[in-house]
DSSP file (Angstrom, degrees, kcal/mol; ACC not computed):
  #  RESIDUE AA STRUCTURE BP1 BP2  ACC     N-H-->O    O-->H-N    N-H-->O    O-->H-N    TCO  KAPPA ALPHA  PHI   PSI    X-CA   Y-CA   Z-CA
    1    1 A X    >>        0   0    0      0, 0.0     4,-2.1     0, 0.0     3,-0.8   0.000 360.0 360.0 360.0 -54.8 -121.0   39.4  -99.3
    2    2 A X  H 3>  +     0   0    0      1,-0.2     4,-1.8     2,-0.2     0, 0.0   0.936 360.0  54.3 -63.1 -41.9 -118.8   42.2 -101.1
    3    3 A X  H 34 S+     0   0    0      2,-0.2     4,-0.4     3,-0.1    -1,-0.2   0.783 102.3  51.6 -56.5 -23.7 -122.1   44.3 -100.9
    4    4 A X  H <> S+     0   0    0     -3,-0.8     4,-1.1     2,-0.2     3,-0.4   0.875 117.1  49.7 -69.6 -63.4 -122.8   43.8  -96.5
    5    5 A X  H  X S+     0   0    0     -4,-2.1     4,-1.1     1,-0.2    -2,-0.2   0.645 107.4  47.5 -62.9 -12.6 -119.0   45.2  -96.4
    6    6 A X  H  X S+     0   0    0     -4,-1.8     4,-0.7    -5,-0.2    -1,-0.2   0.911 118.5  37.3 -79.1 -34.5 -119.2   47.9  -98.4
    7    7 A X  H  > S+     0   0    0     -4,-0.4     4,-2.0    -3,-0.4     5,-0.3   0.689 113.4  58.4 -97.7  -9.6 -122.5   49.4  -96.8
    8    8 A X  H  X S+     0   0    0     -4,-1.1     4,-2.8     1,-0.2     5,-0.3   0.931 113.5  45.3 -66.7 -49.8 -121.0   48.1  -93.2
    9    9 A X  H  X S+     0   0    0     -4,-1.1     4,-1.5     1,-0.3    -2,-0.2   0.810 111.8  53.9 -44.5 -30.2 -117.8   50.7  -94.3
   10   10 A X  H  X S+     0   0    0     -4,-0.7     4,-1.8     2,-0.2    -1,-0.3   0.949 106.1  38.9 -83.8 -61.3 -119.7   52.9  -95.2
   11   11 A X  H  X S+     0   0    0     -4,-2.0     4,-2.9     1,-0.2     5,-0.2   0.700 114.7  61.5 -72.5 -15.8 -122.2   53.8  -92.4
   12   12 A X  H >X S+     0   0    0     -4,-2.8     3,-3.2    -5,-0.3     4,-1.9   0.971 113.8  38.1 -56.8 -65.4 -118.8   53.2  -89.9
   13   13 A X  H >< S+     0   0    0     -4,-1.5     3,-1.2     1,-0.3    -2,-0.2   0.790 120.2  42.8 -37.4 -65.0 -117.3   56.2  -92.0
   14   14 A X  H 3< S+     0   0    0     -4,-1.8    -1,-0.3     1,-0.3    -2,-0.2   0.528 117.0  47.0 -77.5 -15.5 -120.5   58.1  -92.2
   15   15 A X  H << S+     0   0    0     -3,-3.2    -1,-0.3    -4,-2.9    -2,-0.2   0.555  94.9  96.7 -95.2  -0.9 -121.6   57.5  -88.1
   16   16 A X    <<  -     0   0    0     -4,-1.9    -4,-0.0    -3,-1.2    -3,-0.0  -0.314  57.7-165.2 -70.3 156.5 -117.8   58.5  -87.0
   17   17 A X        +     0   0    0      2,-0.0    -1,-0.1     3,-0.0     3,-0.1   0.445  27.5 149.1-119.2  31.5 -117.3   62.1  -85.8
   18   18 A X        -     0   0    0      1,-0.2     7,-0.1     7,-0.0     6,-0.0  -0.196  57.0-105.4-150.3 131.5 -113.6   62.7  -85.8
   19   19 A X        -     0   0    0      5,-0.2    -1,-0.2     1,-0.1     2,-0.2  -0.291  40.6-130.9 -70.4 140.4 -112.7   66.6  -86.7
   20   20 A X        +     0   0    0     -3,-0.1    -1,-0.1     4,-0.1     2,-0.0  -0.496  58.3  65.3 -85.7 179.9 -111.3   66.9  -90.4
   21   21 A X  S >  S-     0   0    0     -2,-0.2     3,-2.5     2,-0.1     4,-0.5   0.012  86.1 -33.5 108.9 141.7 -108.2   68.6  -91.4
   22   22 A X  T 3  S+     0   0    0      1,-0.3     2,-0.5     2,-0.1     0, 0.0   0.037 121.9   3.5 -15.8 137.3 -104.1   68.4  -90.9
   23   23 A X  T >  S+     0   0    0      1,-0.2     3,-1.1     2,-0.1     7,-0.4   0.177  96.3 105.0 102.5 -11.5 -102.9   67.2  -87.7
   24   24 A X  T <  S+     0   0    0     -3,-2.5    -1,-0.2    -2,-0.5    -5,-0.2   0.765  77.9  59.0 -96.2 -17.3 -106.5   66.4  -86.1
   25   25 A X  T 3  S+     0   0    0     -4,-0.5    -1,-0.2    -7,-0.1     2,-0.1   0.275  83.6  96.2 -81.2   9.6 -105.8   62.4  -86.6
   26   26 A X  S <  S-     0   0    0     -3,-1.1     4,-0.0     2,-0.3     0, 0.0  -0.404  82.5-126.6 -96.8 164.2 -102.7   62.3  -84.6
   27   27 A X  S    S+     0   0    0     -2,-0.1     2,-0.3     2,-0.0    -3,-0.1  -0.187  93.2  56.2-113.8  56.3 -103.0   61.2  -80.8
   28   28 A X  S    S-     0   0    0     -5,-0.3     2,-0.6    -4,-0.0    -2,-0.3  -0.875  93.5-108.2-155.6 161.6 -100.9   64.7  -79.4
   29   29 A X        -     0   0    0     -2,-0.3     3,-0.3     3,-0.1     7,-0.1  -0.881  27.2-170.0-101.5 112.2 -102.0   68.0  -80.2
   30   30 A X        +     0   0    0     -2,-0.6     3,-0.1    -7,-0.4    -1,-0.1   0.206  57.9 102.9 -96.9  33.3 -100.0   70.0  -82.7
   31   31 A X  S    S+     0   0    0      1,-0.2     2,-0.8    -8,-0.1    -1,-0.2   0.673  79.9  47.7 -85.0 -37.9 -101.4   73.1  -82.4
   32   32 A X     >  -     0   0    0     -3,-0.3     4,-1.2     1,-0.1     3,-0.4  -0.773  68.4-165.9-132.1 117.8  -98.6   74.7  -80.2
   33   33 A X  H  > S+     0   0    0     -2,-0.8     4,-0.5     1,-0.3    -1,-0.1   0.330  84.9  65.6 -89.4  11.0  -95.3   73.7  -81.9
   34   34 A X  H  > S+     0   0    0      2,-0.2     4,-1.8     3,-0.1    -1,-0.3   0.908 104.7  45.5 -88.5 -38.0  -93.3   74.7  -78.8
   35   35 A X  H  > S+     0   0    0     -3,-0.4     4,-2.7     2,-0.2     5,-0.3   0.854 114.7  47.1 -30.5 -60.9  -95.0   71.9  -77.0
   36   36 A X  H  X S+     0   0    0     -4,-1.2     4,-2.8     1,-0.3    -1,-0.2   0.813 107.3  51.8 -76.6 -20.8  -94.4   69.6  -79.6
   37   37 A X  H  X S+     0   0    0     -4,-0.5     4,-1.8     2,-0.2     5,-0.4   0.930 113.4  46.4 -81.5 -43.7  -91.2   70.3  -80.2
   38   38 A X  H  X S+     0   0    0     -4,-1.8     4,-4.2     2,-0.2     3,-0.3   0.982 111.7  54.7 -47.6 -42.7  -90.4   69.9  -76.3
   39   39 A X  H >X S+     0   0    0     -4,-2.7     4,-1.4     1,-0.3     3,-0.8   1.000 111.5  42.9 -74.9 -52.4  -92.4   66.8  -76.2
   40   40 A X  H 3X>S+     0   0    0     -4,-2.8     4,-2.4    -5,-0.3     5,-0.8   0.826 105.8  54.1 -79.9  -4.3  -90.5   65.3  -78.9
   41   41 A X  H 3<5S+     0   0    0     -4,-1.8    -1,-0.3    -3,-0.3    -2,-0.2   0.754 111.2  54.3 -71.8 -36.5  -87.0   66.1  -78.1
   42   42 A X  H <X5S+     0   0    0     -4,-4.2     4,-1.2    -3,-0.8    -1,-0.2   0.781 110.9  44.3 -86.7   1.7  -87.8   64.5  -74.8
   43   43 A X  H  X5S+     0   0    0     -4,-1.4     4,-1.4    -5,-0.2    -2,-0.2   0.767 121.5  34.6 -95.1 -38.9  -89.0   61.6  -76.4
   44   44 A X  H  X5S+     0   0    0     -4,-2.4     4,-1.9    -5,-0.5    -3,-0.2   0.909 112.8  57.4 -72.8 -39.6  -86.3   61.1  -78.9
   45   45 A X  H  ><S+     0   0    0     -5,-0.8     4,-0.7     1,-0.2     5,-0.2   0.948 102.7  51.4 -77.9 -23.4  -83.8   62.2  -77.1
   46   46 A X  H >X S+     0   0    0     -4,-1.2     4,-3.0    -5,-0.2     3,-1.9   0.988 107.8  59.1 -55.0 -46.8  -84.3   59.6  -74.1
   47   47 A X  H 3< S+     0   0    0     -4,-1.4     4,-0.4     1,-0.2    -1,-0.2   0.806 108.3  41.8 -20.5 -57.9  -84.3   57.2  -76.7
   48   48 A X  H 3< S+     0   0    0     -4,-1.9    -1,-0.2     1,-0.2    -2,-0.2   0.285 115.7  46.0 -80.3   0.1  -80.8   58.3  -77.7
   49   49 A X  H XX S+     0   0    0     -3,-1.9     3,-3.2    -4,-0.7     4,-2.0   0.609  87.3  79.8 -94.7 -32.1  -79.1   58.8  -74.4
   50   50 A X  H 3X S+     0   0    0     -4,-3.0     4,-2.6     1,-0.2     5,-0.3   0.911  85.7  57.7 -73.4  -9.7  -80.0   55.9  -72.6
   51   51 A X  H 3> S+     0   0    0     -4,-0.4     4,-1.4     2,-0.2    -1,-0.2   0.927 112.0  50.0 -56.8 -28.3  -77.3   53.4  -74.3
   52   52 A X  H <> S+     0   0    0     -3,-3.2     4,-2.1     2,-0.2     5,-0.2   0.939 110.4  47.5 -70.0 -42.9  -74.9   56.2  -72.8
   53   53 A X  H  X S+     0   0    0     -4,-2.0     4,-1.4     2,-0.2     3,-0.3   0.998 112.3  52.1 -72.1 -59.1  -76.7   56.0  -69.1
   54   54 A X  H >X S+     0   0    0     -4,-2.6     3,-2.7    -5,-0.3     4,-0.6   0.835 111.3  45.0 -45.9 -80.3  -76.3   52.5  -69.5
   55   55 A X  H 3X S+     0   0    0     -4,-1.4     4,-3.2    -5,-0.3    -1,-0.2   0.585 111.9  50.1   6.9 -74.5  -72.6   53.0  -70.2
   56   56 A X  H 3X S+     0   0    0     -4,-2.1     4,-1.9    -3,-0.3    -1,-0.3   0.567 109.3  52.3 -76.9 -26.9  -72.1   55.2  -67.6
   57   57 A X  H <X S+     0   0    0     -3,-2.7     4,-1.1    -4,-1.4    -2,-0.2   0.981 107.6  54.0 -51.8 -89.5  -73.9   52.6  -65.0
   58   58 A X  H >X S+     0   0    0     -4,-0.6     4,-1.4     1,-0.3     3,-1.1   0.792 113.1  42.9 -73.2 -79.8  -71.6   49.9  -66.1
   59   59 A X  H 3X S+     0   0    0     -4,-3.2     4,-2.8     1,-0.2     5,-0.4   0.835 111.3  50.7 -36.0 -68.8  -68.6   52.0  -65.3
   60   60 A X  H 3X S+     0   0    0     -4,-1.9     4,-3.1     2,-0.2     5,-0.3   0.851 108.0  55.4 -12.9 -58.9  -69.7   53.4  -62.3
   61   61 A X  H <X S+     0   0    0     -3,-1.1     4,-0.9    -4,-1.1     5,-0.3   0.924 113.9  42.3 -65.7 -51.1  -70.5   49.9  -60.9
   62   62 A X  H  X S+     0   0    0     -4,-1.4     4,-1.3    -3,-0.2    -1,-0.3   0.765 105.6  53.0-103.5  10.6  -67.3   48.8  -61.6
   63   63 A X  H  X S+     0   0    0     -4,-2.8     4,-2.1    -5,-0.2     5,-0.2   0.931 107.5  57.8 -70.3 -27.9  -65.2   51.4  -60.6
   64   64 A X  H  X S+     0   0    0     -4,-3.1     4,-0.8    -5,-0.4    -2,-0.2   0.634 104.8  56.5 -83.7  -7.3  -67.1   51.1  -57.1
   65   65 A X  H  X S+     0   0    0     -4,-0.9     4,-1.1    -5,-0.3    -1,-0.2   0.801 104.1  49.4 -60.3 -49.9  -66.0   47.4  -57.2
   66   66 A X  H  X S+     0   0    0     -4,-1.3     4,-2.1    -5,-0.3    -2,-0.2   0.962 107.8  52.8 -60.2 -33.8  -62.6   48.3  -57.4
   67   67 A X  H  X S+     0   0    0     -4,-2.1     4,-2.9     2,-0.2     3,-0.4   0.971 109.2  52.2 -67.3 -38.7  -63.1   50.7  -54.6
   68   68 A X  H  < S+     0   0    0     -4,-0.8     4,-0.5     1,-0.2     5,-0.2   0.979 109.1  54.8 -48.4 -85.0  -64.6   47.7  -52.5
   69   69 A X  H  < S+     0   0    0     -4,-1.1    -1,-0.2     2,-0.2    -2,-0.2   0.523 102.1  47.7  95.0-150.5  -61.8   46.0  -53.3
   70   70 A X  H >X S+     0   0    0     -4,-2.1     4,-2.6    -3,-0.4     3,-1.7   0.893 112.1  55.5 -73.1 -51.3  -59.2   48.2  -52.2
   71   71 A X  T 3< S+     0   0    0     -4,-2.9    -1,-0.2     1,-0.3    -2,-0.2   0.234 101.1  52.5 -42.4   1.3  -61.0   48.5  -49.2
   72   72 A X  T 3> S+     0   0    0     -4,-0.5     4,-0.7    -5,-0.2    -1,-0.3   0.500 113.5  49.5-121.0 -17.9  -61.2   44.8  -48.3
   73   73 A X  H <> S+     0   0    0     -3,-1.7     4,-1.1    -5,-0.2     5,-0.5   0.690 106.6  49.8 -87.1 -21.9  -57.5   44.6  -48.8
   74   74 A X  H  < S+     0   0    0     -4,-2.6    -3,-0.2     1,-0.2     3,-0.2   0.906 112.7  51.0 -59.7 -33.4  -56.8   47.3  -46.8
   75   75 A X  H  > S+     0   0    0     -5,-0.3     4,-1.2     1,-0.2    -1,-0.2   0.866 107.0  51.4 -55.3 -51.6  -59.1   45.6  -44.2
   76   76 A X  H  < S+     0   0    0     -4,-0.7     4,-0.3     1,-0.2    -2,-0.2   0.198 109.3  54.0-104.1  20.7  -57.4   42.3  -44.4
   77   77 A X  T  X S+     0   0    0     -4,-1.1     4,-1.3    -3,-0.2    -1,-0.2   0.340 109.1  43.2 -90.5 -19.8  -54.0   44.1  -43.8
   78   78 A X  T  4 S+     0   0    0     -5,-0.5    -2,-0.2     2,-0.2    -3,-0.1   0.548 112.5  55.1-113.1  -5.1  -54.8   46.0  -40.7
   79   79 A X  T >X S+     0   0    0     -4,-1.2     3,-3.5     2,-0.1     4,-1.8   0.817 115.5  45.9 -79.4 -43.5  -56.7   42.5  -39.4
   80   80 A X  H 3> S+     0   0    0     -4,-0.3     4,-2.0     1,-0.3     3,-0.3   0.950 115.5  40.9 -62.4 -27.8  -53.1   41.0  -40.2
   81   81 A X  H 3< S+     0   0    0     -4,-1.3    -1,-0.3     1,-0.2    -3,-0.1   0.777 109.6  55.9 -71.3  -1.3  -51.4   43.6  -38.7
   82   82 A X  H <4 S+     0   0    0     -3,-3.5     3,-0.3     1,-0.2    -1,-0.2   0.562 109.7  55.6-112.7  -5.1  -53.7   43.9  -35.6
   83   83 A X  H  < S+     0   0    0     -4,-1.8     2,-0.4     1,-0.3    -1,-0.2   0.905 116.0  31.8 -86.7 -30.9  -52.9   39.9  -35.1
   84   84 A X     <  +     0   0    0     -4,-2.0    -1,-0.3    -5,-0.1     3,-0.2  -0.984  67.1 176.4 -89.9 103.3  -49.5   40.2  -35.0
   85   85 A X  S >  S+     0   0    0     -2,-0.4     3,-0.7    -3,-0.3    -3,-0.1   0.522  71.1  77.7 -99.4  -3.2  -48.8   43.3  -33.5
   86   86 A X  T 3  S+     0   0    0      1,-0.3    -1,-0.2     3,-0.0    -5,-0.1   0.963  86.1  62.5 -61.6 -54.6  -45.0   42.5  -33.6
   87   87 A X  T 3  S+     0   0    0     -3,-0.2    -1,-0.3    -7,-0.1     2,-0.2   0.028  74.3 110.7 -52.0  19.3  -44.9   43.4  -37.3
   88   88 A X  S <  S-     0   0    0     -3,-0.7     2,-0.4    -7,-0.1    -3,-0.0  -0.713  71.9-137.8 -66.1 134.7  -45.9   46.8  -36.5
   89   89 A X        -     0   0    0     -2,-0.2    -2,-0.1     4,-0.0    -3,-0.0  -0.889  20.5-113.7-101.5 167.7  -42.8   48.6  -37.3
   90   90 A X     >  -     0   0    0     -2,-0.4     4,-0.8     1,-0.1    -1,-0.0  -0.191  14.1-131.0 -62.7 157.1  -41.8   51.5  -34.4
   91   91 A X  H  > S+     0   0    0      2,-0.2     4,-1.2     3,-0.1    -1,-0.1   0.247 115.4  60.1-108.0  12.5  -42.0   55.1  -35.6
   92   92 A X  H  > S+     0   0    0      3,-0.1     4,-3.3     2,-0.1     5,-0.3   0.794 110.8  40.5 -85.3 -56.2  -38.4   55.4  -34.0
   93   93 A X  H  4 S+     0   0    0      1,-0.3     4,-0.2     2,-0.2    -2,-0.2   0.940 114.0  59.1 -45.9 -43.5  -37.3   52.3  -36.7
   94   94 A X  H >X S+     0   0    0     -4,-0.8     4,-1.8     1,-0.2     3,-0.5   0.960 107.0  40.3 -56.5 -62.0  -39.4   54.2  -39.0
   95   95 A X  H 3< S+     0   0    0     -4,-1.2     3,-0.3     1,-0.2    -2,-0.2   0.944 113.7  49.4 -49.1 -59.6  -37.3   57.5  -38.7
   96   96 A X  T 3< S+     0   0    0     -4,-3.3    -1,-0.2     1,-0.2    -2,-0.2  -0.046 104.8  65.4 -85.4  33.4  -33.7   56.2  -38.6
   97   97 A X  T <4 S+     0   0    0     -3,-0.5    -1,-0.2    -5,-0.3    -2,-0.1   0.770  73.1 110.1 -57.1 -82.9  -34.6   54.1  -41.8
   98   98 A X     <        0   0    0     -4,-1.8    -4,-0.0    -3,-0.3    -3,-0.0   0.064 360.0 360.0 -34.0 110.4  -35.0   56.8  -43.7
   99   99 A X              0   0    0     -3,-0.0    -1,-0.1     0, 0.0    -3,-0.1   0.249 360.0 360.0 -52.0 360.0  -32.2   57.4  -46.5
């Protein structure tokens, strides 16, 4: 048995054709380090932003609730006013108010 795996390992090794040497066993080419250095800064570095984009998503989302909102009261003040139109006050009342 130990002999059938050794010679099976063996002829794998000896039929593969896979370039020797630094760097040739990776699956990127490191042959132009400006490349690689882009590639991996964009790979690491989404890594390390997107808990901030989430962040920034969360907030967003809810400030634009709050704007909603303000806007839905602002709505349901100018249906009340536009039902009673008595509680309007006059822009004369308005003027001679003023302190």
């Amino acid at each position: 048995m130990g002999q059938s795996i050794w010679r099976f390992t063996t002829s794998v090794v000896l039929c593969s054709h896979y370039e020797e040497g630094p760097g040739k066993n990776l699956p990127f080419s490191a042959e132009n380090k400006w490349w690689l250095l882009t590639m991996m800064t964009v790979y690491f570095g989404s890594g390390f932003a997107a808990p901030f984009f989430r962040v920034r998503h969360q907030l967003l989302k809810k400030k634009r609730m709050l704007g909603l909102e303000r806007m839905a009261q602002r709505l349901r003040a100018l249906t009340a006013l536009a039902e009673d139109p008595a509680s309007i006050p006059s822009t004369h009342m308005m003027a001679t108010n003023r302190p």
